[in-house]
N, C-alpha and C positions, 0 to 999 in steps of 0.2 A: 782417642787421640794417640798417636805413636810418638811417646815422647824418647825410645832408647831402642838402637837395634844392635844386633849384631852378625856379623860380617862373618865369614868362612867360606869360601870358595877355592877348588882346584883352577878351574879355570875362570881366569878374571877378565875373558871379554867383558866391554863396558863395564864392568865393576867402579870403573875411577867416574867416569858420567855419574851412576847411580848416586853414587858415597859424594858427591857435589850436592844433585838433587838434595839428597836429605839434609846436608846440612843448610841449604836454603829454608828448608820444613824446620828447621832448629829443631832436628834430633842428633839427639847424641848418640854417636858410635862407637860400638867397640869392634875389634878385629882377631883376628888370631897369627898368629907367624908371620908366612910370608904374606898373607894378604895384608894386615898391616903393614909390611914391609914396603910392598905396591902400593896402597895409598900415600903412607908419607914419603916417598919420590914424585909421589905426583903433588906432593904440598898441603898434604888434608891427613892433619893433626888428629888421629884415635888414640881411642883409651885399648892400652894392650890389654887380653883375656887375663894374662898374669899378673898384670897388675890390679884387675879387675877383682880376682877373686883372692891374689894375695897370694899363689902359691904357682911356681914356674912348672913351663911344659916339661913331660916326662920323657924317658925310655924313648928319647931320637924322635921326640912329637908324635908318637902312639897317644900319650894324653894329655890332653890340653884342654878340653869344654866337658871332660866329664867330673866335675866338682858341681856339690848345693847350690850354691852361688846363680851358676850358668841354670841348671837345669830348676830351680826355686824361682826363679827371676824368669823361665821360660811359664812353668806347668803351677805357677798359685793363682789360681781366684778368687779375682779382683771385688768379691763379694764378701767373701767369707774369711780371708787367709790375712787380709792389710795384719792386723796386729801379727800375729807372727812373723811375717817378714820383715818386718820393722822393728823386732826383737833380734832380729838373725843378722838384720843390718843387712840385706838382701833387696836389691834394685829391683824390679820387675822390666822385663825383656818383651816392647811389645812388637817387632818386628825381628825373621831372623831369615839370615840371606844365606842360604848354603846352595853349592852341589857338592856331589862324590867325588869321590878318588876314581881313577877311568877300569874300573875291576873288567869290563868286559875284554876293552881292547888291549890289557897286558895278557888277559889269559887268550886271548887269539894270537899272541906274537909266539909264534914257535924259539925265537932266539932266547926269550926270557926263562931261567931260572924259575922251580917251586917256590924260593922261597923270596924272588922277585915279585912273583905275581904274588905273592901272601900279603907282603906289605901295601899293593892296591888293596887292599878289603879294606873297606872305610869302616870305621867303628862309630867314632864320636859325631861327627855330620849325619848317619843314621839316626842317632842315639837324638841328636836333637829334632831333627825333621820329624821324629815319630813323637815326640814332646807339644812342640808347636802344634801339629798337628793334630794331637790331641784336645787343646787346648785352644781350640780355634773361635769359638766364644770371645775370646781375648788376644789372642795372638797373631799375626798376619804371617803365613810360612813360602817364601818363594823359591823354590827348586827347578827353575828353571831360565836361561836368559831369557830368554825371550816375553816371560811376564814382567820384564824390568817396565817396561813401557808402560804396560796395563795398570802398574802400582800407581805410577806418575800419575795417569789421568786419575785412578781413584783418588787418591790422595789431594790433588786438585781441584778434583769434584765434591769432597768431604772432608773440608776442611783440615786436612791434615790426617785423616782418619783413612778407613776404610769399609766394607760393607761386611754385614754380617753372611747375605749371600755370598759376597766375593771370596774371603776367606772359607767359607765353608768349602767352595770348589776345588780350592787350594789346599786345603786339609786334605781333599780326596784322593787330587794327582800325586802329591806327598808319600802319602800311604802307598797308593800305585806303582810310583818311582820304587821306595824303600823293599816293596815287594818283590818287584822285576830286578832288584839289586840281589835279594837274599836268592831269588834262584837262579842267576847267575853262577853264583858261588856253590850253589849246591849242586848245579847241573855240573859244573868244573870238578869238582870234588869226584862225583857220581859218575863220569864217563869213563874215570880209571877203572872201573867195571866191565865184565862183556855182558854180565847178565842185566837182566830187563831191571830199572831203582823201583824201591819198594815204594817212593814218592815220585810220582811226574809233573813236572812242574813245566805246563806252558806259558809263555810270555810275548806279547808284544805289547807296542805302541801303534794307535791307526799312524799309519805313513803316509796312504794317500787312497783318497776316495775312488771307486771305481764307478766306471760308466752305471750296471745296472747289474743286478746278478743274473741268476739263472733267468729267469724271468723278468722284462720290464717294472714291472712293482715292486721286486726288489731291489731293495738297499744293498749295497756289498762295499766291504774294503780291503787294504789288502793292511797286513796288522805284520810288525818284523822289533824284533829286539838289536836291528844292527842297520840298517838302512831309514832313509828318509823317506823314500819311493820306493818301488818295484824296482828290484836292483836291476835287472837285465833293461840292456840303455834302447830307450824308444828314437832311434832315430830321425823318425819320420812318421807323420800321421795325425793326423786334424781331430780325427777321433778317436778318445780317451778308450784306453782298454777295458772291457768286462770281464767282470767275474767268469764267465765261460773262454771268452778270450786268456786269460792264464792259466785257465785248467788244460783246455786245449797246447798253449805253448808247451806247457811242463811235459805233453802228453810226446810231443814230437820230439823236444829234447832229448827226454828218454832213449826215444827209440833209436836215432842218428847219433847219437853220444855212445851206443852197442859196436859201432863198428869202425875201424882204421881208416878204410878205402871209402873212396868217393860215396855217400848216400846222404838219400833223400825219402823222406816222410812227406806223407798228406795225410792229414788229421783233420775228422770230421766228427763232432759231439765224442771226444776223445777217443775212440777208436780209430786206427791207419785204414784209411779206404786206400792207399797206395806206396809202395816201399819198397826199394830198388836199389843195388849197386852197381855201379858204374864204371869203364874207364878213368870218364872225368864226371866233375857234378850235372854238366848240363845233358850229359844223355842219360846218366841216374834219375833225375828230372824227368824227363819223357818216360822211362821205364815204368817211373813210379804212376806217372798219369796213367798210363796204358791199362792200369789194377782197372780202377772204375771210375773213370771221366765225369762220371753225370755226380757221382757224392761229391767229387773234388771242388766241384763248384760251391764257390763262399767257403772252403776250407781252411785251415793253417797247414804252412808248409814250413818246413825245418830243413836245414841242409849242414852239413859237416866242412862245411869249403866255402869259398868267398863267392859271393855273387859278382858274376862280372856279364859285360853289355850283352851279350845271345843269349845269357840265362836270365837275363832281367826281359828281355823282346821275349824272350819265349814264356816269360809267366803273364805277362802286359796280356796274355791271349786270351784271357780268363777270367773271370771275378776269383781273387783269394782275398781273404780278411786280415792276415797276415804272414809275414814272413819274417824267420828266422835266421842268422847265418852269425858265423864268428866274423865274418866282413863282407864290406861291399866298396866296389870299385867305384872312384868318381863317377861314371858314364855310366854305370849303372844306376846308380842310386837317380841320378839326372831323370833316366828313363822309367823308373817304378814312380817317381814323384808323379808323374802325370796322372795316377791312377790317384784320386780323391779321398777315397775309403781304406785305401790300404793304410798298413801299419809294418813300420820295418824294425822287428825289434836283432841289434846286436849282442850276440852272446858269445862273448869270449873264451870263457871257463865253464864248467857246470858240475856242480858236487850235490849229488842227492844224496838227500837228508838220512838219517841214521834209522829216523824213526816214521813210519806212518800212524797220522792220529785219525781216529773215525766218531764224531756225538752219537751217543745213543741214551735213549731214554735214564737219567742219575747218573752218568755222566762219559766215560768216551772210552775207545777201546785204542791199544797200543800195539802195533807191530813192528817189529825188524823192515827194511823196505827189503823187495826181492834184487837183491845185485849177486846173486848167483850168476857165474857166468860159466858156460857148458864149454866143455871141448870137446872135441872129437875120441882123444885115446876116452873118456868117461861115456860114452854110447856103448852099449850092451848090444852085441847082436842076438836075437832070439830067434833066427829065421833058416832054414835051407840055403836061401839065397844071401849071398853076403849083398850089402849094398856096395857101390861100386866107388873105389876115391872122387867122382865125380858128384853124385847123390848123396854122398855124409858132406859136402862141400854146402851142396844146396838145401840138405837138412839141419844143416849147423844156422844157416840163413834161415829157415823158415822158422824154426825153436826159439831164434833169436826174438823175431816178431812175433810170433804166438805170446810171448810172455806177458805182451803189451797191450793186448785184444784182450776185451771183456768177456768173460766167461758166461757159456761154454764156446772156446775158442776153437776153431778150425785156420788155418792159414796153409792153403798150397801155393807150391812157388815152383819158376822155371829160370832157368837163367840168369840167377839170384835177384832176381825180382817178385814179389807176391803176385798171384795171378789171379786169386779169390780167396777171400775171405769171409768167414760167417762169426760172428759175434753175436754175443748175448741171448742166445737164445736158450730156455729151458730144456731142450733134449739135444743129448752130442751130434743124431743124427739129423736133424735140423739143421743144424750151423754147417754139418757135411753138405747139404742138399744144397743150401744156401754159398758155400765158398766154388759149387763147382758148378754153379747156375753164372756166378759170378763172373767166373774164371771161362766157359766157354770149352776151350780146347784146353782138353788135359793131358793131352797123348804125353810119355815121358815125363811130366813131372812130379814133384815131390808132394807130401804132405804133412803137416805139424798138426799135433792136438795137443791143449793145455793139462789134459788128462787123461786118465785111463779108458777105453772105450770099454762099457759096461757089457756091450754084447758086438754079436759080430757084422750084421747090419752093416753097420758104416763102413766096414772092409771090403763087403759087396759093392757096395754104391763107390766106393772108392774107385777100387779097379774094375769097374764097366767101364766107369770116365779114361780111362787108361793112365791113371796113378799107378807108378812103381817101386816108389819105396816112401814109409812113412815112420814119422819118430813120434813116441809118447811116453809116456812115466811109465806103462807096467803096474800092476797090482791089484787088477780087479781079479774074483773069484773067478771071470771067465776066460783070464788070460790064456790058458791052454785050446778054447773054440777058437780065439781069434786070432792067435798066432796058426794054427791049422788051416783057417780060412785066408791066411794070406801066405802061405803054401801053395795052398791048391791052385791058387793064383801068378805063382810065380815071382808075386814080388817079398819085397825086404823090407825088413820092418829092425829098428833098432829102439830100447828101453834106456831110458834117462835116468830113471830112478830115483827123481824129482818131479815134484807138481809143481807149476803156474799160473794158480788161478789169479785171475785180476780183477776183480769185485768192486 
């Protein structure tokens, strides 16, 4: 039976509903500060914390629930402990209502002060939630509004009580919450670093369930410590996104988030089967299709610009699974609706993450993400032939995209458009064979590798195709064969002096 709770809350949605509820259940309440202060304006008479224990809050309400009293009356059982607490003069606490101080959304506010966001670190609302929580045999811990509701019918349902399952669940999320609180503050602490923390702490809350993962059978969700859903807004689309569908988006994002000028991505099992710049978005669009038409089908497509009515008629011509844009015009958007299966997802902003996480067998590996960006004055020429301001123009576009192809990556391009591409395959000259089968007519154009070409091979098969100048990292034992074989050949080859791999 809950015959005493108490009350602590930052934010008092329905708090004054609740604090009714119980005292219809004739429990007695206590409160702390201002939630006190919120119920008795609203006419609902508690016993203050400081009255409670006999000793007023401290140091500008830093402490106030962390006295015996509070924490004797949360963490004694009720088996073993009656005589003692009844010596101590200590109430026992069987319900207790907290959240936190909002620690996430001060240390995201750039205007805020260190020592603004300090004071969000909750102490005492911790301090008890892990008490409760503890103690969940006896105690009922609610950290969250949204289980207000769920008390009401138990409590309803059990006579004033609650279930021992019920609370057990509750102890869990408790614990969960308190956890995804402490590394908050420790990631906040830890990002004034540039190097890797000696502790990684990831976090979320499932937000929202997904269609299906990789495979129908599976289960997928998408999990975030700051959103309620998939933050990038689904405008439109009957059918819920998959776990492939977001890997896919992120993949396209990527790519058109590379560049100023008009472009466009198609993204097929997260590789760009097509990638293109443009005057404007709608013939970047066509550029990009012209890569490989037949992958682009059922694709994701990403654009850097607003979809407007020719660029919506011109995708209507195609099965795509989605589409990406920072906007879309009335009359556009009119005209993709027609399409059943599609998904319009709007992306405004996009900031890639700091870190990439990978599972592996005891537990996960950490990288930096690759947001190297290459310029032109940073190309090495290692060749006879200089490449020409035209060709570093189109190799600076092809290096672009190669970052983003799964390795071993190949990407030739004409006209700052990808014209073939070969991914994933086991040997460099492979992915060669495969980008210029692709690609068709190579006369004049450029070519990107994610890495160093091991032998000279691919510099052959290069320029038969009639590639002319080509960019890669440099650093294999054979660099001096293969820089010779692309002499003899007449074209230019320029050294990055960085790798790309994308795994």
């Amino acid at each position: 039976m809950i015959k005493r709770a108490l009350i602590s809350v930052y934010n008092k949605t329905n708090i004054v509903d609740l604090a009714f509820f119980l005292l219809e259940q004739e429990v007695e309440i206590i409160s702390t500060g201002n939630t006190h202060k919120t119920l008795l304006e609203a006419g609902i008479n508690t016993k203050e914390v400081s009255d409670y224990t006999g000793f007023p809050e401290i140091l500008d309400g830093r402490v106030k629930t962390l006295h015996p009293k509070v924490h004797g009356g949360i963490l004694n059982d009720r088996k073993q402990h009656n005589a003692e607490i009844d010596r101590l003069n200590i109430e026992s606490i069987d319900l207790l209502i907290v959240n936190l101080y909002p620690f996430l959304r001060a240390s995201s506010d750039l205007n805020l002060s260190e020592e603004q966001v300090i004071e969000q670190i909750d102490i005492g609302g911790v301090a008890l939630m892990r008490a409760a929580a503890k103690n969940f045999h006896f105690v009922t811990i609610i950290s969250e509004i949204g289980d207000y509701s769920i008390l009401k019918e138990q409590m309803r349902a059990n006579y004033g009580s609650t279930t021992l399952e019920y609370r057990k669940q509750l102890a869990a999320k408790a614990f969960a919450i308190t956890s995804s609180y402490d590394s908050y503050i420790y990631n906040w602490l830890e990002n004034k670093s540039d190097d890797l923390p000696k502790f990684f702490i990831p976090h979320g809350q499932k937000a929202q369930d997904l269609r299906c993962g990789e495979n129908p059978h599976q289960k997928a969700a998408f999990y975030s410590d700051k959103f309620t859903q998939y933050p990038l807004e689904k405008c439109y689309g009957i059918k819920d996104l998959s776990y492939n569908n977001i890997v896919d988006i992120e993949a396209a994002i990527k790519i058109v988030d590379e560049f100023a000028e008009p472009a466009a991505a198609i993204i097929k099992h997260t590789n760009p089967c097509g990638v293109a710049l443009g005057g404007d978005i709608l013939n970047a669009y066509k550029k990009a299709l012209l890569c490989d038409e037949v992958s682009s089908f059922g694709g994701v497509v990403a654009f850097n610009r607003e979809i407007e009515l020719e660029l919506a008629e011109e995708i209507n011509k195609m099965f795509i699974e989605v589409v990406i844009a920072p906007s879309i015009s009335r009359e556009a958007l009119a005209v993709l609706q027609k399409k059943k299966n599609l998904r319009i997802i709007i992306s405004k902003s996009y900031k890639q993450n700091k870190y990439n996480i990978k599972n592996v067998t005891g537990g996960f590996l950490v990288q930096e993400s690759n947001l190297h960006q290459l310029t032109i004055k940073e190309m090495k020429q290692v060749t006879k032939r200089s490449a020409t301001e035209m060709e570093k123009n189109e190799l600076l576009f092809a290096w672009k995209v190669c970052k983003h192809v799964k390795s071993n990556a190949i990407v030739i391009v004409k006209n700052q458009s990808a014209i073939g591409i070969g991914a994933g395959q086991m040997s460099r000259i492979d992915s060669v064979k495969i980008a210029i089968e692709k690609a068709g007519n190579c006369q004049g154009a450029v070519l990107a590798s994610d890495a160093f070409f091991p032998f000279s091979d691919s510099i052959t098969q290069s320029a038969n195709a009639g590639i002319t100048a080509i960019i890669q990292p440099g650093g294999s034992i054979k660099d001096k064969e293969v820089i010779e074989e692309v002499d003899k050949n007449n074209m230019a080859m320029l050294f990055t002096g960085i790798r790309s791999f994308c795994h």
